[in-house]
C-alpha positions in Angstrom: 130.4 126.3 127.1 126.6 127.1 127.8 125.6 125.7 124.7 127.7 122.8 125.3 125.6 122.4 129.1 121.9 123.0 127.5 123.0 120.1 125.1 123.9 117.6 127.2 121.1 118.8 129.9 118.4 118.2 127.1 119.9 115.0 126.0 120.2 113.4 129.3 116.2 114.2 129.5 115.4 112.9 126.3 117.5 109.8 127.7 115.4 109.2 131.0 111.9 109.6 128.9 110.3 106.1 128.1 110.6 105.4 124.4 108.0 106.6 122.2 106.5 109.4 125.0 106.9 112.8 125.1 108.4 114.5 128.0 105.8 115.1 130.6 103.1 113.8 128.5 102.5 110.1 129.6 100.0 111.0 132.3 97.6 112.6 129.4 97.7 109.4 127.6 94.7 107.2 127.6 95.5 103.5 128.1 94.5 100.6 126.0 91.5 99.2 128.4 89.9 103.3 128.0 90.7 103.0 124.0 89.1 99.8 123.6 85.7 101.5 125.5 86.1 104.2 123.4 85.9 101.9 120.5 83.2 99.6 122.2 80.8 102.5 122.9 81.6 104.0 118.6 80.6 100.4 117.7 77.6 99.6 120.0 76.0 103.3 119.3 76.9 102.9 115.0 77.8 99.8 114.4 80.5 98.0 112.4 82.1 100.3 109.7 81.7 99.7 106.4 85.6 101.2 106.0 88.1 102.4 108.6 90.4 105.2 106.9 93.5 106.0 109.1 94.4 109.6 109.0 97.3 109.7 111.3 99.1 106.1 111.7 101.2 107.5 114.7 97.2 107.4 115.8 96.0 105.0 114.5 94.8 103.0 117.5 92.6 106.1 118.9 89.4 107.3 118.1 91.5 110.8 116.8 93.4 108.9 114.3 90.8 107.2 111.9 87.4 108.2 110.1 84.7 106.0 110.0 82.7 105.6 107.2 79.2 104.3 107.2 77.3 103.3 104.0 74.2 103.6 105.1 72.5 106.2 108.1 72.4 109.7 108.1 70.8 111.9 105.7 68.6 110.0 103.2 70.1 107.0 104.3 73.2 108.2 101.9 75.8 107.3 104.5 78.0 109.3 107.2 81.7 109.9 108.0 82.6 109.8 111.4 85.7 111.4 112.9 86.5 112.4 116.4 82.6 111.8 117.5 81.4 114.1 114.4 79.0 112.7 112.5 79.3 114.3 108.8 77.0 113.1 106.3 78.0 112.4 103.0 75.3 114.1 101.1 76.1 117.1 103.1 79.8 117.3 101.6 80.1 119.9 99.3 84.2 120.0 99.1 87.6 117.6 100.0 90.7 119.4 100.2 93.7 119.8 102.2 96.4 122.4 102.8 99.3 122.7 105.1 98.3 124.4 108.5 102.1 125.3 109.3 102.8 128.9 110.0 106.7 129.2 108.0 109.8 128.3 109.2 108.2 125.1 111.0 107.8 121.5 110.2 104.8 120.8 107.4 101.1 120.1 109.4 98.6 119.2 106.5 95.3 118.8 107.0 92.3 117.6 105.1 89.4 120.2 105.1 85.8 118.8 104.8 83.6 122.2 104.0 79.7 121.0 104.3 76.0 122.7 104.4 76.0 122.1 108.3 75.1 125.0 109.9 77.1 123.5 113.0 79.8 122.5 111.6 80.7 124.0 108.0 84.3 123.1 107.8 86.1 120.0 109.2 89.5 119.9 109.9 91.3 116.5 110.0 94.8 116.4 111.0 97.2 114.2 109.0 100.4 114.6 109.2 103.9 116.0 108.0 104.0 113.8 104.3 102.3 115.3 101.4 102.1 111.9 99.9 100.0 110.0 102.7 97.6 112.9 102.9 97.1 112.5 98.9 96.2 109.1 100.0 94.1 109.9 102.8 91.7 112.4 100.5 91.7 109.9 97.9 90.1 107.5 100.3 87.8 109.9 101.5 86.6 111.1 98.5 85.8 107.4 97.5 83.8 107.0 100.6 81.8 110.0 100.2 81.2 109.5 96.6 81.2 106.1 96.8 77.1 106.0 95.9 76.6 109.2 94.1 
């Protein structure tokens, strides 16, 4: 009978939350006018991108949920990634993999690891998603970008 009352309890929650929001995460949430600063201030600082790779599409209206890739800038001029305010350049990309981040017995997490010669920042982690498939597709597009000109 307990397990019957935690049921209905948690369903009847789930029921008052706004569709598409998590349960006492709606106040975290930036709106659309802060997103679309967000992208102003990316596109005034670095311009238009030469390719917009979307890494999560439940994100994929947020600065988190795309990389930017810039043919031109950074290191010898050979181009940059940016992701989450990171600026990665390309020639300084010496691996594109990905793994799944899960610990077991939970839901799959992959994520696509950039390691680089960056003393700051040696390995990237980019979040993208439960499906194997779209995060094939996600490094394949990255790995374009970055050796796009090589």
């Amino acid at each position: 009978m307990d397990t019957k009352k935690s049921i209905l309890s948690a369903v009847s929650a789930l029921s008052m939350a706004p569709v598409g929001e998590a349960i006492g995460e709606g106040k975290d949430r930036p709106s659309s006018e802060e997103m679309e600063g967000a992208w102003k201030e990316v596109v005034e600082q670095y311009g238009e991108p030469d390719e917009v790779i979307v890494v999560d599409a439940t994100r994929g209206g947020e600065t988190e949920g795309v990389v930017l890739a810039y043919d031109l800038g950074g290191q010898d001029n050979g181009g940059f990634l940016l992701y989450e305010g990171l600026v990665i350049d390309k020639r300084s990309v010496e691996s594109v993999t990905f793994n799944n981040a899960a610990i077991p017995y939970v839901e799959n997490a992959y994520q696509i690891i950039l390691t680089t010669t960056s003393d700051s920042h040696p390995q990237v982690f980019i979040p993208v998603g439960r499906d194997v498939h779209w995060t094939r597709e996600v490094l394949a597009q990255i790995e374009r970008c970055i050796y796009k000109n090589s």
